[in-house]
N, C-alpha and C positions, 0 to 999 in steps of 0.2 A: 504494500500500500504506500502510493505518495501522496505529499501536500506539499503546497508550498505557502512558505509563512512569511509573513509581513507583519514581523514585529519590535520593539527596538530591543526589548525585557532580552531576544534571541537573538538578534545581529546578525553577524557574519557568521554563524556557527561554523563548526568544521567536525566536532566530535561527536561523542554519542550520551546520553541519557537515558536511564533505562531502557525503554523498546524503542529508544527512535534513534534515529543516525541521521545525523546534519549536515549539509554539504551546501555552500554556495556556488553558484555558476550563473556565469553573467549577470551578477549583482542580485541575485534571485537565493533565498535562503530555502532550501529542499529540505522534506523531511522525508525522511523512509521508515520504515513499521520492520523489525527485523523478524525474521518468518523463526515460528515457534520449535516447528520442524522444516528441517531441509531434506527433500529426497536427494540419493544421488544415484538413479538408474547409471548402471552403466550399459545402454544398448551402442550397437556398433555407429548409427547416426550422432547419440551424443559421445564418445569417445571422439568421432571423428572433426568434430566442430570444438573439441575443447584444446584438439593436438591445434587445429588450423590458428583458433584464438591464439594459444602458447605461441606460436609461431610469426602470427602480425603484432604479437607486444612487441614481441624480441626486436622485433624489424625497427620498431617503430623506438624502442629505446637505443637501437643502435645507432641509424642514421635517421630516423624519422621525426624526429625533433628537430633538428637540423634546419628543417626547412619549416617547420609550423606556419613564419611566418606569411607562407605561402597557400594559405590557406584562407582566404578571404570569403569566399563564400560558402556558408554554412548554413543548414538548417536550422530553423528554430534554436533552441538553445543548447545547441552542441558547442564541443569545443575541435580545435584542430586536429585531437587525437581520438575523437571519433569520425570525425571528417574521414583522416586516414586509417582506421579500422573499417567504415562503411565501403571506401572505396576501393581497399585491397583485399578484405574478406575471402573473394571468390578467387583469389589468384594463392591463396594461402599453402594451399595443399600441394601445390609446387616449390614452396619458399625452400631450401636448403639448411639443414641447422648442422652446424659443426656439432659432436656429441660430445667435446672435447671441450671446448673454449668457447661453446654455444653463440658462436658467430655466425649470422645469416648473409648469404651472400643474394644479393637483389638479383632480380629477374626481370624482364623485357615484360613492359607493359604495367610495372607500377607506379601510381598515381602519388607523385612528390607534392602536388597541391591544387585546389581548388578556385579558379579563378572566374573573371566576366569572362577571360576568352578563352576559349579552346586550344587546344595542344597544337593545333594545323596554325594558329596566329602568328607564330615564331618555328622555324627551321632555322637549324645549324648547316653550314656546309664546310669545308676542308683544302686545306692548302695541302703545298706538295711535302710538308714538313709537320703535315698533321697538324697543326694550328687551328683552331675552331676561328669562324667567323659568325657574327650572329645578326642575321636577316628578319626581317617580318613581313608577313603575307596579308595584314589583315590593314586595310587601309583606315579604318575604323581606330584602330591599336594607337597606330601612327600618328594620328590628331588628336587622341587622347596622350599622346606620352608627353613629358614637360621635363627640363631641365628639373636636376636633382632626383629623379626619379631612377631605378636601379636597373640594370640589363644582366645577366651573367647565363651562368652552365652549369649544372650539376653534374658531377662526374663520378663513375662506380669507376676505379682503373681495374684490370683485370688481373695485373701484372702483382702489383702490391695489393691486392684485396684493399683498398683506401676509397673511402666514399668523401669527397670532396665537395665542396659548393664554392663555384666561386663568383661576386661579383665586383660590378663597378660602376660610379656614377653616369647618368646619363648626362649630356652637354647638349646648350641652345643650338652649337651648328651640326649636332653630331645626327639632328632627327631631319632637317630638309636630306641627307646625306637616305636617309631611311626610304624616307617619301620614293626620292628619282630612283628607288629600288637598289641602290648599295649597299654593302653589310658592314657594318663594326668589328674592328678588329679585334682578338683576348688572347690573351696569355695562357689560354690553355690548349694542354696538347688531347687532343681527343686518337689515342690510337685503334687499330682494327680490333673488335671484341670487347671494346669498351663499351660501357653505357653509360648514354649520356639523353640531355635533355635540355633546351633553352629555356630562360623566363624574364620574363620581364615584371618588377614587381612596385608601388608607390606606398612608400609607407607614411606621404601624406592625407593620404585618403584612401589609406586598406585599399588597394586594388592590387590587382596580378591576374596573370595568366597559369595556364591549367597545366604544368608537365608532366609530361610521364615519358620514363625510360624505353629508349630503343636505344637496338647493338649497332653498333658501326660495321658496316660490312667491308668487305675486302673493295 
């Protein structure tokens, strides 16, 4: 059972009192009713959805934080890490877990963040020295972007297992350069096998674009 409470005597709860458990989220003080009995069937559907869950925390503490702030659009009163539970869920039971050092290594087609634009708004493309360049498709994008605003690349290397983010400020002449269909040039090396992903993010007004991992092909 939930409620949610609107009172001062409770505030910002966070802990618990007898049967209720207190959490605020997005300024919103929740109560939960702690269940008297918990079952815990184990059939092979819930086994398999608790390995998946285990599986997109790990993700999500490993490199998934990383990006939150890319996460812009969210339903109702979630936060960025259900944003990115909701949106890699199904791709879970493919995640890879070291059984060792319980490191997950990312996968093609996971959802770094939720934006106004879609993943197709910004393409990467490659020099002869593997150098990423970062382009945008979406002419929309482009009249929205404003100096001081961020551009960069999220990078899975494949070589050192290292999941990287990297960006850098956007500049007044660097966006007519975007317009006449030119790319910006980064510092990063995007090699074959790697995943990677472009974004474009404003953390003056919460917006961004949507990325999600592809491999670089030969």
């Amino acid at each position: 059972i939930m409620a949610i409470i609107n009172s001062l005597a409770v505030g910002k709860a966070r802990n618990s009192a007898g049967n209720l458990t207190f959490s605020t989220i997005k300024g919103r003080t929740i109560a939960r009713e702690k269940p008297a009995y918990v079952r815990n069937p184990q059939t092979l559907k819930q086994t398999e959805q608790r390995e998946k869950m285990t599986k997109i925390v790990a993700a999500w503490r490993q490199f998934g934080y990383q990006v939150k702030h890319l996460f812009t659009v969210i339903a109702g009163y979630g936060s960025a890490y259900n944003q990115f539970v909701k949106l890699n869920i199904s791709k879970a039971k493919t995640l890879v877990v070291d059984a060792i050092t319980g490191k997950v290594t990312p996968i093609v087609g996971l959802v770094m963040g939720s934006g106004k634009y879609d993943s197709d708004a910004i393409y990467l493309s490659f020099s002869e020295t593997d150098m990423a360049h970062f382009n945008v498709s979406s002419p929309q994008l482009i009249d929205e972007m404003q100096a001081g605003d961020v551009f960069g690349v999220i990078r899975w290397n494949s070589t050192s297992k290292k999941f990287e983010v990297y960006s850098e400020e956007l500049f007044d002449e660097q966006i007519p350069m975007l317009r006449n269909g030119n790319y910006l040039d980064t510092d990063v090396v995007v090699q074959v096998n790697d995943l990677y992903a472009g974004y474009w993010y404003s953390s003056a007004r919460n917006l961004s674009s949507t990325p999600i991992l592809k491999k670089r092909e030969v």
